[in-house]
C-alpha positions as CSV (number, residue, x, y, z in Angstrom):
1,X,78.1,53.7,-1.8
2,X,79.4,54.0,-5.1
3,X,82.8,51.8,-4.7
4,X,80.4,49.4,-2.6
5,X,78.5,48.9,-6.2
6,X,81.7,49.1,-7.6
7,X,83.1,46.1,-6.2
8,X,80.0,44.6,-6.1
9,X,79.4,44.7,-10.0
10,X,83.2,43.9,-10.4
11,X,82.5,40.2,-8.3
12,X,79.3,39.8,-10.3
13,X,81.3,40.4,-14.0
14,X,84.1,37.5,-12.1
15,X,81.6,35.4,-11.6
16,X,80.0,34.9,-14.6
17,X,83.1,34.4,-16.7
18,X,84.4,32.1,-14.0
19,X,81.1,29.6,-15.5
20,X,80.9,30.7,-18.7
21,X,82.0,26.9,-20.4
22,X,79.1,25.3,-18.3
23,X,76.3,28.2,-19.3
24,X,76.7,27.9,-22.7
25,X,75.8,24.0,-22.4
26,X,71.6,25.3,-21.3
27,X,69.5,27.6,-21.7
28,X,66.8,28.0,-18.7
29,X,63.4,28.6,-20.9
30,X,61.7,29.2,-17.4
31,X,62.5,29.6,-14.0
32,X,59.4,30.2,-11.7
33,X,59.2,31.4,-7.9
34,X,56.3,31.5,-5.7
35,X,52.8,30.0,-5.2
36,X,52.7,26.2,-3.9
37,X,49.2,26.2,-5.9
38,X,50.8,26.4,-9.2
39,X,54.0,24.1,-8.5
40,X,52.6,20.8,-9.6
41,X,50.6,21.4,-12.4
42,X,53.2,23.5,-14.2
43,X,55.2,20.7,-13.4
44,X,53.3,18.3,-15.7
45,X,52.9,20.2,-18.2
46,X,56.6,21.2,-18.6
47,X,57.5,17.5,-18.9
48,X,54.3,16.8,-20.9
49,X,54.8,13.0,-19.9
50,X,58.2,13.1,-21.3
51,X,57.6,14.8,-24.4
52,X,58.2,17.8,-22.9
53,X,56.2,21.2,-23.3
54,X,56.5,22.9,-26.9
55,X,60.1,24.3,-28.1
56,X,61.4,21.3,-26.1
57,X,63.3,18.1,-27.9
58,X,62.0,14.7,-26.3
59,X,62.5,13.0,-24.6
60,X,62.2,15.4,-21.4
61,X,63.5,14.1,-17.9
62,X,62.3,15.3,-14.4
63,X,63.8,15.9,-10.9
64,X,62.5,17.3,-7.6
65,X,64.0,17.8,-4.5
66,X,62.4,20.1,-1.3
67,X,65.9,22.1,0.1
68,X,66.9,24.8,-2.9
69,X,67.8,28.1,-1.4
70,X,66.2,31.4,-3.4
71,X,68.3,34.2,-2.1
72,X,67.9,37.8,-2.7
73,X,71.4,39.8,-3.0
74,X,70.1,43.2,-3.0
75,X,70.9,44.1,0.7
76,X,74.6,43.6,0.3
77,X,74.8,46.7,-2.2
78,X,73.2,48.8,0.9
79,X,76.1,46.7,3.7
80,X,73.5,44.4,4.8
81,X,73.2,40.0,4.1
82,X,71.1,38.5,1.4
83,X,67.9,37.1,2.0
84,X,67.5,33.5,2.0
85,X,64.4,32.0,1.6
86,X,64.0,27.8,1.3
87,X,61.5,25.9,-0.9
88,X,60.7,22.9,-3.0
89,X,62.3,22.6,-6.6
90,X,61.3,20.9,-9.8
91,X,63.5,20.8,-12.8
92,X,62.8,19.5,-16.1
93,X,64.9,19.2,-19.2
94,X,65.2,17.7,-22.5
95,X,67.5,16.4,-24.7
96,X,68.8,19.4,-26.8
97,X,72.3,19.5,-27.8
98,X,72.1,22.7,-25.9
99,X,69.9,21.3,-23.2
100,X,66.7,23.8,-22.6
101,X,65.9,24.0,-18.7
102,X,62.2,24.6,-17.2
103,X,62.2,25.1,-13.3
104,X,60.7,26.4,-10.1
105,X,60.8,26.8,-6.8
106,X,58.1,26.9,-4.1
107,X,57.8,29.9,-1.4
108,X,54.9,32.2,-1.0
109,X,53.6,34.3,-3.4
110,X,55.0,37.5,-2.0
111,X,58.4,36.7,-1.8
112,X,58.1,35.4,-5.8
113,X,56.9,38.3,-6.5
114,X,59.5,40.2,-5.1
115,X,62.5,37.9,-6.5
116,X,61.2,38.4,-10.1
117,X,60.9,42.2,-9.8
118,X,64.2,42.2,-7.6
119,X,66.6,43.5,-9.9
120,X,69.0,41.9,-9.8
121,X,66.6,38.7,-10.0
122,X,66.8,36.3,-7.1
123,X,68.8,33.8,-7.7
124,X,68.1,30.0,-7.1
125,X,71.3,27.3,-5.8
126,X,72.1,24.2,-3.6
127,X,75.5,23.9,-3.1
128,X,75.5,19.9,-2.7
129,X,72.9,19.4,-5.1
130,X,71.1,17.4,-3.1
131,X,69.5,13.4,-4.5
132,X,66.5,13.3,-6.3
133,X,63.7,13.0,-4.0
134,X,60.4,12.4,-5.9
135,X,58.0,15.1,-4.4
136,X,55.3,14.5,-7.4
137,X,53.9,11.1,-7.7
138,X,55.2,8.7,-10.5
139,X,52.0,8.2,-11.4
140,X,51.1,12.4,-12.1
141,X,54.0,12.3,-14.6
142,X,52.0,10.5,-17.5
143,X,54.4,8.0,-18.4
144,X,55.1,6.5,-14.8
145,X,58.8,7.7,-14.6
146,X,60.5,8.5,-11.3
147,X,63.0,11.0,-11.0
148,X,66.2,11.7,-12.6
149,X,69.8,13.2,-11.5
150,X,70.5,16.4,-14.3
151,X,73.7,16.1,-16.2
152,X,76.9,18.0,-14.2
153,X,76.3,21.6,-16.6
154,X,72.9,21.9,-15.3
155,X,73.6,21.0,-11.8
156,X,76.3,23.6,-12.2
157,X,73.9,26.2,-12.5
158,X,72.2,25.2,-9.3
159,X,75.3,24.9,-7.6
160,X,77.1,28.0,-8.1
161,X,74.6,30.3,-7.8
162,X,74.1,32.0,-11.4
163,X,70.3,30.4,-12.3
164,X,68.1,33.4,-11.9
165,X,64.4,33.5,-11.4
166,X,63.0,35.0,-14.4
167,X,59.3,34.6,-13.7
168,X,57.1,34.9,-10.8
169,X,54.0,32.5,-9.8
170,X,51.7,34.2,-7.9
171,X,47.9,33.4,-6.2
172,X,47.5,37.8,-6.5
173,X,48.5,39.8,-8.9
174,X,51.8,41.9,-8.2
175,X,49.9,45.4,-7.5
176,X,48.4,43.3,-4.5
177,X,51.4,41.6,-4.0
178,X,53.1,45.3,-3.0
179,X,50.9,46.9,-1.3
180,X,51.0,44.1,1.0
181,X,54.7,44.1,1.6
182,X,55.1,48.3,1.7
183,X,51.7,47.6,4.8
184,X,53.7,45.4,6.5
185,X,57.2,47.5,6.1
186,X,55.8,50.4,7.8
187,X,55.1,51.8,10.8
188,X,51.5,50.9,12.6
189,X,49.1,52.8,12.0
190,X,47.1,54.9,9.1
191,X,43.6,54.3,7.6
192,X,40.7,54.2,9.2
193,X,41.2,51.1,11.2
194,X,44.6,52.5,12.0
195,X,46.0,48.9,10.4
196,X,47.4,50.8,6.8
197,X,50.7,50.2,8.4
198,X,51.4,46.4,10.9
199,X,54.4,48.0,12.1
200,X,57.4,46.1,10.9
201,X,59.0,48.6,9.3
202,X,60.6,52.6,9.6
203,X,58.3,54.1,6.8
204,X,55.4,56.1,6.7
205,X,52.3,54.0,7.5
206,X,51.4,52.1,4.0
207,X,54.3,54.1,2.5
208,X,56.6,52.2,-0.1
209,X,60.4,53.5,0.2
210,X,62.0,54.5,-3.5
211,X,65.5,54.5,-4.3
212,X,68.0,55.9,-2.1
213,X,65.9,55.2,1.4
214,X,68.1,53.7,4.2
215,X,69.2,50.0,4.2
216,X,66.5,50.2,7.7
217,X,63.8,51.5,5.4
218,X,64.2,49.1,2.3
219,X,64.3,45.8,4.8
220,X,61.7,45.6,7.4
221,X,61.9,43.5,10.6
222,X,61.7,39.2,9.6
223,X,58.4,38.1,10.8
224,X,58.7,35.0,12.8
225,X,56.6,31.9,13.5
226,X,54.6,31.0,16.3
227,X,54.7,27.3,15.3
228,X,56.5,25.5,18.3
229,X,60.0,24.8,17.6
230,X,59.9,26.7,14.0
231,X,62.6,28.7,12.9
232,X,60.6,29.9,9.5
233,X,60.6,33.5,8.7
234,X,58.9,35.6,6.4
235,X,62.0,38.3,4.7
236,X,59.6,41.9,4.5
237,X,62.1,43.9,1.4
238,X,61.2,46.0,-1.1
239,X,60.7,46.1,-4.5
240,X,59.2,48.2,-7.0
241,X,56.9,47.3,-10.4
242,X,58.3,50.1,-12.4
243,X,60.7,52.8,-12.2
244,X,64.4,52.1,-10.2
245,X,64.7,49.2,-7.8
246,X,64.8,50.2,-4.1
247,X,67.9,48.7,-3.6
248,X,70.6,49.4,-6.8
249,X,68.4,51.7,-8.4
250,X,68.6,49.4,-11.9
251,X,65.4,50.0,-14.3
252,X,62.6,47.9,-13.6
253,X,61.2,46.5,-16.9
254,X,57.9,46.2,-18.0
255,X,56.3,42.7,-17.3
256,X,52.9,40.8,-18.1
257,X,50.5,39.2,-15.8
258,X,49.2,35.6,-16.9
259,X,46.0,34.0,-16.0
260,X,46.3,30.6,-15.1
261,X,43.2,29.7,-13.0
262,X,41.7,30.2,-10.1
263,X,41.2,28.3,-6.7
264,X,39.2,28.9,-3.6
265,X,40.4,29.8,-0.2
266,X,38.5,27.0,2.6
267,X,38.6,27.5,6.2
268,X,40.1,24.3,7.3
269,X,39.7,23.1,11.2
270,X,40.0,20.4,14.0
271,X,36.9,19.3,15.5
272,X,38.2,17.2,18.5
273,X,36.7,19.7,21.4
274,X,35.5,23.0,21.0
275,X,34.8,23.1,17.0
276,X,32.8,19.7,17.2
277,X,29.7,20.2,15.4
278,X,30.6,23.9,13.4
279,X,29.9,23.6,9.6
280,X,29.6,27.0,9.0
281,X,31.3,30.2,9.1
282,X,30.3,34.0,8.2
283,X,32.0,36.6,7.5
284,X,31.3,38.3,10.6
285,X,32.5,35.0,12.5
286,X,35.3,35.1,10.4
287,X,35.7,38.6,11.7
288,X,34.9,38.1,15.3
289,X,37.7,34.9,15.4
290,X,40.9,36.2,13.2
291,X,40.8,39.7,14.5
292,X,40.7,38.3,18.5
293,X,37.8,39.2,19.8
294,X,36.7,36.3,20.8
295,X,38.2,32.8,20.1
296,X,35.9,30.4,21.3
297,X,34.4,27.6,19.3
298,X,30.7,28.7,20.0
299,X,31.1,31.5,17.7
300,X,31.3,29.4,14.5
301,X,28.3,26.7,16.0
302,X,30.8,24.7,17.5
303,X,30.2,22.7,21.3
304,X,32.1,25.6,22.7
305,X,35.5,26.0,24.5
306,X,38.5,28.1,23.6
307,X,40.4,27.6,20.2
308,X,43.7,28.2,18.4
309,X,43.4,30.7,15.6
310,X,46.2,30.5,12.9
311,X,46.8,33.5,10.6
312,X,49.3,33.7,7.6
313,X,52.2,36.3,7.1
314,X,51.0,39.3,5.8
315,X,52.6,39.3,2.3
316,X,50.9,35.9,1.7
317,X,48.7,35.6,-1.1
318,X,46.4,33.5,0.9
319,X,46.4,35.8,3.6
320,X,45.9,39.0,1.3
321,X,42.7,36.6,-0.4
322,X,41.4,36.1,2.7
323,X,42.3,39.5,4.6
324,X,39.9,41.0,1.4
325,X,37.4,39.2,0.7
326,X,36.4,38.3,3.9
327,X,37.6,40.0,6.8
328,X,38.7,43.6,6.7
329,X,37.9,44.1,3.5
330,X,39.6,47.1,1.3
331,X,37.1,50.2,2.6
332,X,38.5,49.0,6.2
333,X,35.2,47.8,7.1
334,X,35.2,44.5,8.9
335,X,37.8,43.3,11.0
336,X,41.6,42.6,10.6
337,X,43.4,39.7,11.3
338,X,46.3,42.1,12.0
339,X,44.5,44.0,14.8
340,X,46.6,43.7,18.0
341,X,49.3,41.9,16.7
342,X,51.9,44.1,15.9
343,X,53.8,44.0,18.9
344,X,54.1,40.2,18.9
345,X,56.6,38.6,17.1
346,X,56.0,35.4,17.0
347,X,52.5,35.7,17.0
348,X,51.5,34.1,20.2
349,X,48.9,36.2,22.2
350,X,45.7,36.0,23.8
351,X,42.3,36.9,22.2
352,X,39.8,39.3,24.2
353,X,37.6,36.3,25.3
354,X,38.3,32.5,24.5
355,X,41.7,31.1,23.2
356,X,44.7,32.6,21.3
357,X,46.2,33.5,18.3
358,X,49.1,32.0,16.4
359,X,51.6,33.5,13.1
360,X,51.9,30.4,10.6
361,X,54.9,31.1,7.9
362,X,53.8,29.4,4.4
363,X,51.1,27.4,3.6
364,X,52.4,23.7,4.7
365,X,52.9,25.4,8.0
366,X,49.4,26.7,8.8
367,X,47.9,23.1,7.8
368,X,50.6,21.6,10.3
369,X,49.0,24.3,13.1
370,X,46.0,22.9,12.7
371,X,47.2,18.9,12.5
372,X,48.4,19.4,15.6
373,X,46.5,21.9,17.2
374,X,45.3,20.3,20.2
375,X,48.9,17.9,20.8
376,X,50.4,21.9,20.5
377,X,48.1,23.7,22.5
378,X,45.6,21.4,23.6
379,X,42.6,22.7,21.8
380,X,40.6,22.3,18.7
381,X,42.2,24.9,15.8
382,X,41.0,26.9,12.8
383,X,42.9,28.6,10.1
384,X,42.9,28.6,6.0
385,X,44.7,27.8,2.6
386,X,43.9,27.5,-0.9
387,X,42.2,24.1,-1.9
388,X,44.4,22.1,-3.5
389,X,44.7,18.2,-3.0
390,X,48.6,18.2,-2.4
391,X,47.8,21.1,0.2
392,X,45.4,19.5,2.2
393,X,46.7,15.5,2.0
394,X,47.5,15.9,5.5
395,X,44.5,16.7,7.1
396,X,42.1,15.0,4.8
397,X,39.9,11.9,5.0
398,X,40.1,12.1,8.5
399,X,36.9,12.8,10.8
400,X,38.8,14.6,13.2
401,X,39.1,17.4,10.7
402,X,37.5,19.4,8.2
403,X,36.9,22.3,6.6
404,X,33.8,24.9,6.8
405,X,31.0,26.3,4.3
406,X,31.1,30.4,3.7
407,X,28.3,31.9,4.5
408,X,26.2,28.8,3.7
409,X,28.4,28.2,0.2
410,X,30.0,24.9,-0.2
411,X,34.1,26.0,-1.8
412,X,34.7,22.9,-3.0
413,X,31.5,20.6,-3.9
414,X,27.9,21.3,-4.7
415,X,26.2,20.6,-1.5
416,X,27.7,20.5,2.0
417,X,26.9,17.2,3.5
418,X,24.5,15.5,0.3
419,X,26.7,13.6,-1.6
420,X,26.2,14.8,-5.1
421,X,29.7,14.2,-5.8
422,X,31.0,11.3,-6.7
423,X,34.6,12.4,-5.7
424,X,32.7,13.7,-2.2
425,X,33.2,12.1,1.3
426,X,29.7,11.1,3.0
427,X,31.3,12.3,6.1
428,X,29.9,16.3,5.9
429,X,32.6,18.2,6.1
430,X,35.9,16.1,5.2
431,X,38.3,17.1,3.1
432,X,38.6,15.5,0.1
433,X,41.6,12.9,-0.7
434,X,42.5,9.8,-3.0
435,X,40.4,7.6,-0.8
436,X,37.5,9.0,-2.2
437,X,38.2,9.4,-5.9
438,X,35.6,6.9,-7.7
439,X,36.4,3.5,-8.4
440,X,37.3,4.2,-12.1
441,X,40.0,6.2,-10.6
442,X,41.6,3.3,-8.6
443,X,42.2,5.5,-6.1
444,X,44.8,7.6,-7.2
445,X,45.4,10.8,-9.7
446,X,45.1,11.1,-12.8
447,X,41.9,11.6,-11.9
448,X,39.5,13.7,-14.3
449,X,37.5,16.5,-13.2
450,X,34.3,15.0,-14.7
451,X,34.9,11.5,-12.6
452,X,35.5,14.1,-9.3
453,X,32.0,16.3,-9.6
454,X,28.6,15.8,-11.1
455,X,28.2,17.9,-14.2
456,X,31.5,17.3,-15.1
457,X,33.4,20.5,-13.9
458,X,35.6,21.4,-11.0
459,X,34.5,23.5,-8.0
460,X,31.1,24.5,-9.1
461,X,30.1,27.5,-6.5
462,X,33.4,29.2,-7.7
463,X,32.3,28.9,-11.4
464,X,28.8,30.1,-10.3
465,X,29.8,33.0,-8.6
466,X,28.6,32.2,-5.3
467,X,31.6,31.2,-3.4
468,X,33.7,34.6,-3.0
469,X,36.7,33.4,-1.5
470,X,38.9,32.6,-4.2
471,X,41.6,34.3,-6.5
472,X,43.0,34.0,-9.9
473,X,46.2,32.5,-9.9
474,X,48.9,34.5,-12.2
475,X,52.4,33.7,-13.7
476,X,54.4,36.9,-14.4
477,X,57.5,37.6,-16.9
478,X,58.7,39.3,-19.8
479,X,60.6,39.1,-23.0
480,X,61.3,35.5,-24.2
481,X,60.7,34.3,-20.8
482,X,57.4,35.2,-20.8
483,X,56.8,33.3,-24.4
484,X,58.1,30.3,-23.0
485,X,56.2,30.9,-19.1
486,X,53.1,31.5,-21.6
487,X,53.7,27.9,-23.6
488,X,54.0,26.4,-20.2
489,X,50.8,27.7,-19.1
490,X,49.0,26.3,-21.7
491,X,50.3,22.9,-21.5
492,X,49.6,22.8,-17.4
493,X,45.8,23.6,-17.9
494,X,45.2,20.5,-19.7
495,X,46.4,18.7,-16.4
496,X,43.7,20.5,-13.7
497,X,41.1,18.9,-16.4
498,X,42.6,15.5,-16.8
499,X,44.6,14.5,-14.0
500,X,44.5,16.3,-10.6
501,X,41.9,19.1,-10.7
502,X,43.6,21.9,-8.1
503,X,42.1,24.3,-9.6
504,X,39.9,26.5,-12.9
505,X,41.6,27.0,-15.7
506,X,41.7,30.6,-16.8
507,X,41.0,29.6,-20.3
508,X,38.9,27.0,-22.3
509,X,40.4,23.5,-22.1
510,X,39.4,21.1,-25.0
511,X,35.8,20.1,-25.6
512,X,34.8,19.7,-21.9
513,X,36.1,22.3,-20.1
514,X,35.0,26.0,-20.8
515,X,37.5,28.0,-18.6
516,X,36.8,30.2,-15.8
517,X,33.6,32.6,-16.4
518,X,34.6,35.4,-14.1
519,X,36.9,38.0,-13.1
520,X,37.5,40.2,-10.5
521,X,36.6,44.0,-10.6
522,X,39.8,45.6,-11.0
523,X,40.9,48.8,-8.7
524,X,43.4,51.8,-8.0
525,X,46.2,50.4,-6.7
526,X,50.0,51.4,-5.8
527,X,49.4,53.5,-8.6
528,X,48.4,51.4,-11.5
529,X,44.7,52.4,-12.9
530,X,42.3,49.4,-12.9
531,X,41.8,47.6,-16.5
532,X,39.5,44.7,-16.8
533,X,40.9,43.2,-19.7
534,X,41.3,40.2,-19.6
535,X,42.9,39.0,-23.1
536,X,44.9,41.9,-23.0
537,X,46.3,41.8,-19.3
538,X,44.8,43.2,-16.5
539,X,46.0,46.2,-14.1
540,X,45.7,47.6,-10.8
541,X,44.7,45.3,-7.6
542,X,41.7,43.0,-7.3
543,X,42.3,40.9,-4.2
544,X,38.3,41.1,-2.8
545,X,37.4,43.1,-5.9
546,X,33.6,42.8,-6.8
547,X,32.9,39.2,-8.5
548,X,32.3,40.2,-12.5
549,X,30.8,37.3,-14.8
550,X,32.0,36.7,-18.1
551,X,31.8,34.6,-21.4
552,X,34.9,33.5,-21.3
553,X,38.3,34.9,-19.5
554,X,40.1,34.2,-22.7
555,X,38.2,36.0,-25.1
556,X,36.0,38.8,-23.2
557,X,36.6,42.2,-22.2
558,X,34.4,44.0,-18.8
559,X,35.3,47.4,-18.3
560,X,33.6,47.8,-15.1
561,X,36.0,48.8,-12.8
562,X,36.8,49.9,-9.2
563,X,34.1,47.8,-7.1
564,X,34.9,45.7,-3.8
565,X,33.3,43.3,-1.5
566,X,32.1,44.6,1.5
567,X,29.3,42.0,2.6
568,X,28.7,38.5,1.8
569,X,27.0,37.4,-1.2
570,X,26.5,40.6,-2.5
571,X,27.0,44.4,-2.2
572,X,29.5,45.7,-3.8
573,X,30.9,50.0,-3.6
574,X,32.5,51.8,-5.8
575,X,37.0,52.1,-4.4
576,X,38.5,54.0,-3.8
């Protein structure tokens, strides 16, 4: 083991002398990993249409392209192969004589947690460095630009491997975030629903390994898609928040946890066959469907027939949202959408009664499962995502598809069906796209929020309190790249106000937008005591914590702690 890190820290020191004339021509201020709900919008407000975000020199220049690896070296210090995962990259850059560099790459939230905690970081490369490819609209960017190629020193740093992540974007915060990698990287069983562990690991049920556990502990078993054709895995390998890294046993420093906004989770479906006619779901539904018991479309007020059910990989964000707030909720009342499943991978198994469940890797994939849900398995199919315009593009302004009311709560507009909004399709039920911005929109983002909804603000029932599926997105970092992640923050929220509203802003946004009014109650979790401070930075878990209102995230403190879901609408208990 020792001459293994030996050699090991020996081919690190080589390679960073072997680039040491190309990285002293940039310095990356930021490089993100993680949630596809935060990709745009930090986007734009990194390149501040081309005046780039503050401590930059304009002009700024942009680039995009949707094949960068993020790979996680770790396992080679314990004889085993990095972990590659693939994902969408923005880059933007200004014109510095020592250029400054903001980036990131989309993945899931899990695995950008893990790479920023990963010590060392993940790091992020293409060795052809592929052609720009324009994943954000020309017309988001402010200025109309398209994208650029980056000079040859910062491609160098994308092509040789040395451009660490050094921030993580996440839709839960990092407590969650763990506890959902150590469940699935354990054996099955544990807790009262005997689902504390899913089963793809050697470690105690719910157990997180430490440093010195075997290579077999520290990396569980890669869990596959059921999507038809897919190779897309989901990487299950540990990581720690403080202390010594599982794998090299380096410190773990100290990091903060950023609000940036919050978004709602909507069930999203095809409504060909069975689902015709369902509007609705409850949680019980919700229950009944994504835990197998019965997947037929009658159970959500649907004409009735079998169905497709698509989950998410356990370490998602979305799915951890969902899994909490909705379905098993975190006293193990309810129902998993892990029950039964541990034994196929891929996902692809029979429910109790009805039609079948499917494993969807990443968010683009579980809205592709249900685009095609009836070509794939010739029935009408039902899964979820976070709301966000880019997310959804596929599926929306088209009858054939839709997405469902929670427990009688509309996620997105006021009123399911009545066409308060202006931004609203009179179709009940459709998703919302460009084709039904207002006419002062021309039909295409920018968009403001206050052109989208009536009232003037985005995603009302969230703001009220009365739509509970939903989570606060987070950016986490420390040290000077958490001064610069925290600048880029700020400049981003301006954007979900003014140009495409994906999402609340955490914090007040110029005259017209007041910020997000809640929180979440804050619990005991993977050690870390709950704080509900929001200024200050929160602690401990809160995926389905107990919805708290507020003044004002920015500004106000709630020290009630420790309270969860565990019915809709209200009711909330003391946890653990």
């Amino acid at each position: 083991m020792t001459r293994i890190k030996t050699v090991f820290a020996a081919l690190l020191v080589a390679a960073i002398v072997n680039v040491v004339p190309q990285a002293k021509a940039q310095t990356i201020k930021v490089l993100l990993a993680g949630s596809s709900a935060q990709w745009q919008t930090l986007a734009l407000g990194a390149y501040s249409a081309g005046s780039c975000v503050s401590g930059g020199t304009a002009p700024c220049f942009h680039y995009t392209n949707s094949s960068f690896n993020l790979t996680d070296t770790r396992p080679t210090v314990k004889g085993g192969t990095a972990a590659v995962d693939t994902g969408a990259l923005w880059l933007v850059w200004d014109s510095a004589a020592t250029p400054n560099v903001w980036a990131f790459i989309k993945v899931d939230s899990g695995v950008g947690d893990r790479c920023y905690y990963a010590q060392p970081h993940c790091n992020v490369s293409d060795p052809t460095f592929p052609a720009a490819g324009n994943l954000i609209s020309s017309t988001l960017w402010g200025d109309g630009s398209s994208d650029s190629t980056p000079p040859s020193n910062i491609q160098t740093l994308f092509t040789s491997g040395t451009a660490l992540v050094n921030a993580a974007a996440s839709d839960i915060r990092p407590e969650d975030a763990l506890f959902a990698t150590c469940r699935a990287n354990s054996l099955l069983g544990g807790g009262t629903d005997g689902l504390a562990g899913l089963g793809y690991g050697a470690n105690a049920s719910g157990v997180c390994p430490k440093f010195g556990a075997a290579l077999t502990d520290l990396q569980g078993s890669d869990i596959q898609s059921g999507y038809p054709g897919s190779t897309s895995t989901a990487h299950i390998l540990a990581f720690a928040l403080s202390g010594k890294d599982p794998f090299t046993g380096t410190a773990v420093p100290a990091a903060t946890t950023v609000s940036v906004g919050a978004t709602p989770v909507v069930f999203i479906f095809s409504r060909e066959g069975a689902l015709a006619g369902a509007s609705n779901i409850t949680d019980q539904e919700a229950q009944t469907l994504f835990s197998g018991t019965n997947c037929d479309g009658s159970v959500v007020g649907g004409s009735g027939g079998p169905i497709s059910v698509y989950l998410r990989e356990p370490m998602s964000g979305t799915m951890n949202t969902t899994e909490y707030s909705v379905l098993r909720y975190w006293n193990f009342s309810g129902a998993s959408q892990e029950t039964g499943v541990a034994s196929q991978n891929p996902l692809s198994k029979s429910c109790t009664a009805g039609g079948s469940r499917y494993r969807a890797i990443g968010t683009g994939e579980e809205v592709k499962s249900v685009l095609n849900s009836v070509a794939n398995h010739s029935d009408d199919g039902i899964g979820y995502a976070f709301f966000s315009y880019g997310n959804v593009s596929s599926i929306a302004s088209n009858a054939d598809y839709g997405y469902l009311t929670l427990d009688g709560v509309d996620g997105i507009f006021h009123v399911y069906g009545t066409t308060i909004d202006p931004g609203q399709p009179s179709t009940a039920g459709m998703l919302p796209s460009t084709s039904n911005l207002p006419a002062s929109c021309s039909g295409a983002f920018p968009c403001p929020e206050g052109k989208i909804w009536s009232g003037n603000l985005s995603f009302p029932n969230l703001r009220n309190g009365s739509y509970r599926a939903w989570s606060n997105l987070r950016s986490i970092s420390n040290g000077t790249g958490l001064a610069s992640l925290e600048l880029l923050i700020k400049a981003s929220q301006t954007y979900v106000v003014t140009s495409t509203p994906d999402f609340v802003p955490a914090i007040k946004v110029g005259a017209t937008d007041p910020g997000l009014p809640l929180l979440r109650s804050h619990y005991l979790q993977e050690g870390v005591p709950p704080v509900n401070v929001s200024a200050a930075g929160d602690k401990g878990g809160d995926a389905g914590g107990c919805i708290l209102t507020t003044t004002g995230v920015a500004t106000t403190s709630d020290t009630t702690t420790s309270l969860i879901q565990v019915q809709p609408l209200s009711g909330c208990i003391v946890f653990p």
